[in-house]
C-alpha positions as CSV (number, residue, x, y, z in Angstrom):
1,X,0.0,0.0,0.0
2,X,1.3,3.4,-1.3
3,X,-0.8,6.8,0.2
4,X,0.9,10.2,0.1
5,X,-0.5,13.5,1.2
6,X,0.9,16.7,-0.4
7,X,-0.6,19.5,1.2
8,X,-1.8,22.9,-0.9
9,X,0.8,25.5,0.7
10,X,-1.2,28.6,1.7
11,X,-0.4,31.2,4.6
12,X,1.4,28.3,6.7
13,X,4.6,29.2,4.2
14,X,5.3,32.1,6.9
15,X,5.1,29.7,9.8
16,X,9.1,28.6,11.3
17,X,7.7,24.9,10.3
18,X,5.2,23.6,7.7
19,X,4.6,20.3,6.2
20,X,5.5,20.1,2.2
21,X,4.1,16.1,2.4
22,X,4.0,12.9,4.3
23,X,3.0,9.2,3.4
24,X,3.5,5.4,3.5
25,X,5.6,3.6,1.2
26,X,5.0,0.0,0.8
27,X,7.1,-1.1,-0.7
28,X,9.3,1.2,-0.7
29,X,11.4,1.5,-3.8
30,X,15.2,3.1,-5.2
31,X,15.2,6.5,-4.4
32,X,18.5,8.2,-5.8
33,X,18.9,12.0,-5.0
34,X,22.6,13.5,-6.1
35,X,21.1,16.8,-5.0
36,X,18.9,16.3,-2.2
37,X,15.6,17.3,-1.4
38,X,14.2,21.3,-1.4
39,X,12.4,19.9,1.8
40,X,14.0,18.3,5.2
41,X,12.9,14.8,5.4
42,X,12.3,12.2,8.1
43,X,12.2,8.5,7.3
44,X,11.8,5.4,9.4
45,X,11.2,1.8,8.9
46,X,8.3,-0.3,9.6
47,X,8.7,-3.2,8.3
48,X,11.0,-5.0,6.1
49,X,14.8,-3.5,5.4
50,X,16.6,-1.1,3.2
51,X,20.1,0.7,3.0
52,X,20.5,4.6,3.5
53,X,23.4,5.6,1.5
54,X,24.7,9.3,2.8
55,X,28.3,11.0,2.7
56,X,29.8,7.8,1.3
57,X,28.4,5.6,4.1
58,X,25.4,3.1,4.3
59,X,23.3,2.0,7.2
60,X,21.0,-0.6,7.5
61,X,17.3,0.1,7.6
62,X,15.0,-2.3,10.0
63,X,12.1,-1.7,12.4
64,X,13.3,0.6,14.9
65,X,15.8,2.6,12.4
66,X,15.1,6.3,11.8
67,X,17.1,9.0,9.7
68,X,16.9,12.7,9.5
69,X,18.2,14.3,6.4
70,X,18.7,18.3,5.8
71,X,17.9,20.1,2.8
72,X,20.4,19.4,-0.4
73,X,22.0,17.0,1.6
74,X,23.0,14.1,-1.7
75,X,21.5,10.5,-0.1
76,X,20.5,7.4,-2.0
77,X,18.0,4.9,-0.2
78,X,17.0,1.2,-1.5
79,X,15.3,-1.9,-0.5
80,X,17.6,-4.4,1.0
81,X,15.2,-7.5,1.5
82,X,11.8,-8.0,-1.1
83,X,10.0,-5.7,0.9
84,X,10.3,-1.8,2.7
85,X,7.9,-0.4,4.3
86,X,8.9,3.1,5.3
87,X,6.6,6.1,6.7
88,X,8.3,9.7,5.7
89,X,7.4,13.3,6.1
90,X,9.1,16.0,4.2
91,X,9.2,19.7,5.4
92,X,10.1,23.2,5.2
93,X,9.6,26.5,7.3
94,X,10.5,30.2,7.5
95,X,14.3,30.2,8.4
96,X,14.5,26.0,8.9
97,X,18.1,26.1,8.4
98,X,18.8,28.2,11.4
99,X,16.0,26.4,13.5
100,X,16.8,23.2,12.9
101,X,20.7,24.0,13.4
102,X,20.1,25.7,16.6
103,X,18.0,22.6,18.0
104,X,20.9,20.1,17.0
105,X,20.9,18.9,13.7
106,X,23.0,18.7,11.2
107,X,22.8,17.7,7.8
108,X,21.9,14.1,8.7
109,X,21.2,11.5,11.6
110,X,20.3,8.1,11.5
111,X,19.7,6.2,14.6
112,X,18.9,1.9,15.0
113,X,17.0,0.1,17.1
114,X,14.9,2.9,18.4
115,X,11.1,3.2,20.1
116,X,9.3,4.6,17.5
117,X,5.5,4.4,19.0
118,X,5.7,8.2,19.7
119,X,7.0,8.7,16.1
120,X,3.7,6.3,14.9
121,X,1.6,8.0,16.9
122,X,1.9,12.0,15.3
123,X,2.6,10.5,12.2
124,X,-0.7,9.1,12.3
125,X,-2.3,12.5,13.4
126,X,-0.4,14.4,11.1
127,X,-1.6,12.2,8.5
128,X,-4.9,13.0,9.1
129,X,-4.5,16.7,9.8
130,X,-3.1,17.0,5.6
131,X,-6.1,15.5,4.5
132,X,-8.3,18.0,5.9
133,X,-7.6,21.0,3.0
134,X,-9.6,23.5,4.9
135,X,-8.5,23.0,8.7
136,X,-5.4,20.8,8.5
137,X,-2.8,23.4,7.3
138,X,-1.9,24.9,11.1
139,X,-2.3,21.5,12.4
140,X,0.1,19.8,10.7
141,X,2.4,22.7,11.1
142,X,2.1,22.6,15.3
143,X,2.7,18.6,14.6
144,X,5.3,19.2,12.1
145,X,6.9,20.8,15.5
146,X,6.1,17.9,17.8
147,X,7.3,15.4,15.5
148,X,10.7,17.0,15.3
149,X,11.1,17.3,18.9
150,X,9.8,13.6,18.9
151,X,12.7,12.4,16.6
152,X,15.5,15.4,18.3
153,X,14.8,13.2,21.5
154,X,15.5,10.4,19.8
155,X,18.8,11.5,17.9
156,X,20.1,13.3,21.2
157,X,18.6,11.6,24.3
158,X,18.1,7.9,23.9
159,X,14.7,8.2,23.4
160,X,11.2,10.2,23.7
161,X,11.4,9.7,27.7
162,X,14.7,10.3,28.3
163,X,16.4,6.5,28.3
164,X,19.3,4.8,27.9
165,X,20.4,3.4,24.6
166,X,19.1,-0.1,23.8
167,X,20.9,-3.3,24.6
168,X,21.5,-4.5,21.2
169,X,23.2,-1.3,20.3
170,X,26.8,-2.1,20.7
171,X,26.6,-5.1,18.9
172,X,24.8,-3.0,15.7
173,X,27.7,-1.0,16.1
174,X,30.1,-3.2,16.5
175,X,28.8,-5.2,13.0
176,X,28.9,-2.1,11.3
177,X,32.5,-1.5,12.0
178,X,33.5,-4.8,11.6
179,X,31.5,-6.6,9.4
180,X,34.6,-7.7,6.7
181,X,35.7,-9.9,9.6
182,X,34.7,-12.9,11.0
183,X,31.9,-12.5,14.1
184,X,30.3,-14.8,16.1
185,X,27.0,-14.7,18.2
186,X,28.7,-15.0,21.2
187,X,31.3,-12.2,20.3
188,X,28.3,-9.7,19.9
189,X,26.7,-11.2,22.8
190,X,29.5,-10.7,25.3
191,X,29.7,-6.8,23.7
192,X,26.4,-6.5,25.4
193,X,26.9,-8.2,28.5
194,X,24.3,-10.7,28.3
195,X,24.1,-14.4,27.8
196,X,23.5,-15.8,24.1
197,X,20.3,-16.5,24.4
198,X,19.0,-13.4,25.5
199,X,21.0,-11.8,23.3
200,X,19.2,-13.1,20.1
201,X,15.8,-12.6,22.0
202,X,16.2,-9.2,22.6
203,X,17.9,-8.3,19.3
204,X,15.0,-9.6,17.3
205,X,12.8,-7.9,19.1
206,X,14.5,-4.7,19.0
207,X,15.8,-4.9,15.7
208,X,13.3,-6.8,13.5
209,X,15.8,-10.2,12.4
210,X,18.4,-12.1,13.7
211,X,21.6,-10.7,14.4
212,X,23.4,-12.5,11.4
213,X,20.3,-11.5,9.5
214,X,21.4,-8.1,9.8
215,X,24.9,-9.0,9.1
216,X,24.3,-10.1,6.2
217,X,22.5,-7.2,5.3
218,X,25.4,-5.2,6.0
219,X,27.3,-7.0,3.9
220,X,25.3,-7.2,0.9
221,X,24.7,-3.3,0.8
222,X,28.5,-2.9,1.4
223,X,29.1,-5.4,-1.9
224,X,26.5,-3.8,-3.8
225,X,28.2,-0.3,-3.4
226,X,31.3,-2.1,-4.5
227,X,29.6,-3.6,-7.8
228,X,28.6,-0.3,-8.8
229,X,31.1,1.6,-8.3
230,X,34.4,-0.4,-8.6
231,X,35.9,-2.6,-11.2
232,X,37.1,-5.0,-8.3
233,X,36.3,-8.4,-9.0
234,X,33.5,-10.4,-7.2
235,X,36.0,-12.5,-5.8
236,X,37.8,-9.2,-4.5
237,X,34.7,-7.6,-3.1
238,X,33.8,-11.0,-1.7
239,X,36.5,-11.2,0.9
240,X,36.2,-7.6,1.2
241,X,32.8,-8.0,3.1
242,X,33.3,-10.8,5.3
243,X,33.2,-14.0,3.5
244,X,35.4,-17.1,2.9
245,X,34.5,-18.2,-0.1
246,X,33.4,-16.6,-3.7
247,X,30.7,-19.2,-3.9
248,X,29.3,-18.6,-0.3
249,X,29.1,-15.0,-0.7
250,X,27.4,-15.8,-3.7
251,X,24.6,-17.7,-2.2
252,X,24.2,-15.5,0.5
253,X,23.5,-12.5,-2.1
254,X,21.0,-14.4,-4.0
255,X,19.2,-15.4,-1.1
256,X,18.7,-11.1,-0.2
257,X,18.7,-10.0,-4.0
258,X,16.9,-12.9,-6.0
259,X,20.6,-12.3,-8.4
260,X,23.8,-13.5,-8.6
261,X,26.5,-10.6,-7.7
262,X,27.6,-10.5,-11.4
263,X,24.0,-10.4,-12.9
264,X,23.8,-7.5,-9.8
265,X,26.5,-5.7,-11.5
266,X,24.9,-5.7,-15.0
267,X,21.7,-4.2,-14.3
268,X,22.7,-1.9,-11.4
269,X,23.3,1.2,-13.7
270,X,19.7,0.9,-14.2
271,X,18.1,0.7,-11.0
């Protein structure tokens, strides 16, 4: 299911914060952007994966995963599984730059394995507010507000009440650091000071898969990158990303992209 809402600008153009649109993606699909957006956006997942591709890094998209991207900021976001579900608002304001500068931001964020239930909640009222034409323009504006202090707590605090970061967040780290090198459950385990079995309880839970699920992930948006924009070999870019053997890492990026890595490489210029 796709819905988008893009709201008839009026006298809310003066206000420090206005929405330009919002809406569901489902699935989500290849969005490349070499200049950015005119708008700031907000994106999180909710269901499914995807890779975020910004200043020449990429981060793993799962329930949980949020990002925050400034105005003309260059990004590139994809599916990383068969199916994305994302839920993104994009907007602008009277003087946003400054605002959003002096409240903390840069020109991006992303954050993992975060509650998002406050973030689902004004997303769904500010949803509703655009598709009133007549009443919903101040509305969305004052939730426009409330959302971004929503996701600034998130980003800066740990989370809408004030919390400490998650359990599983060292080890989401840690993979993303590390992931061209051998890891083992019990490695990411121990980095969060729990036994193994709570460990992979609490990461699905938190995170959406299993923690070499998300490996995997990791790697396969690291070796696409490489496909597309290297002339290294497959069994180059193999080792490169963590695994043994050509033929495994083969296998392993069939199973995410329904295509071998070299069939990957032949079609990627036009996706």
């Amino acid at each position: 299911m796709n819905s988008s809402i893009y709201p008839v600008i009026a006298a809310q153009a003066r206000l420090p914060f206005y929405l330009s649109g919002a809406g569901i993606s489902d699935p989500e699909y290849h969005v490349v952007r070499p200049d950015g957006l005119v708008s700031c956006q907000i994106l999180f997942t909710r269901s499914g994966s995807g890779v975020l591709r910004v200043d020449g890094r990429d981060f793993i998209q799962a329930p949980g995963s949020i990002f925050f991207l400034a105005s003309g900021v260059p990004h590139e976001y994809f599916p990383a599984a068969d199916r994305w579900e994302t839920a993104w608002v994009v907007f602008r304001g009277n003087h946003i730059k400054e605002l959003m500068t002096e409240m903390g931001f840069g020109e991006w964020h992303e954050k993992s394995s975060a509650e998002l239930s406050g973030c689902e909640r004004i997303f769904s009222r500010m949803m509703s507010a655009a598709a009133d034409p007549i009443h919903g323009g101040e509305r969305c504006s004052r939730l426009v507000y409330e959302y971004i202090l929503e996701v600034r707590s998130l980003f800066f605090s740990g989370g809408s009440q004030g919390g400490t970061p998650r359990l599983t967040d060292p080890a989401v780290k840690f993979m993303d650091e590390n992931f061209s090198r051998d890891i083992t459950l019990e490695e990411l385990a121990a980095l969060c000071g729990v036994s193994l079995q709570h460990f992979c309880r609490v990461f699905r839970q938190q995170c959406g898969m299993r923690p070499m699920e998300y490996l995997a992930l990791r790697r396969v948006a690291e070796a696409k990158r490489l496909l597309s924009t290297t002339e290294l070999s497959v069994s180059e870019i193999s080792a490169m990303t963590g695994y043994s053997t050509p033929t495994y890492f083969g296998t392993v990026f069939r199973r995410c992209e329904g295509l071998s890595p070299s069939e990957w490489r032949r079609i990627s210029p036009r996706l």
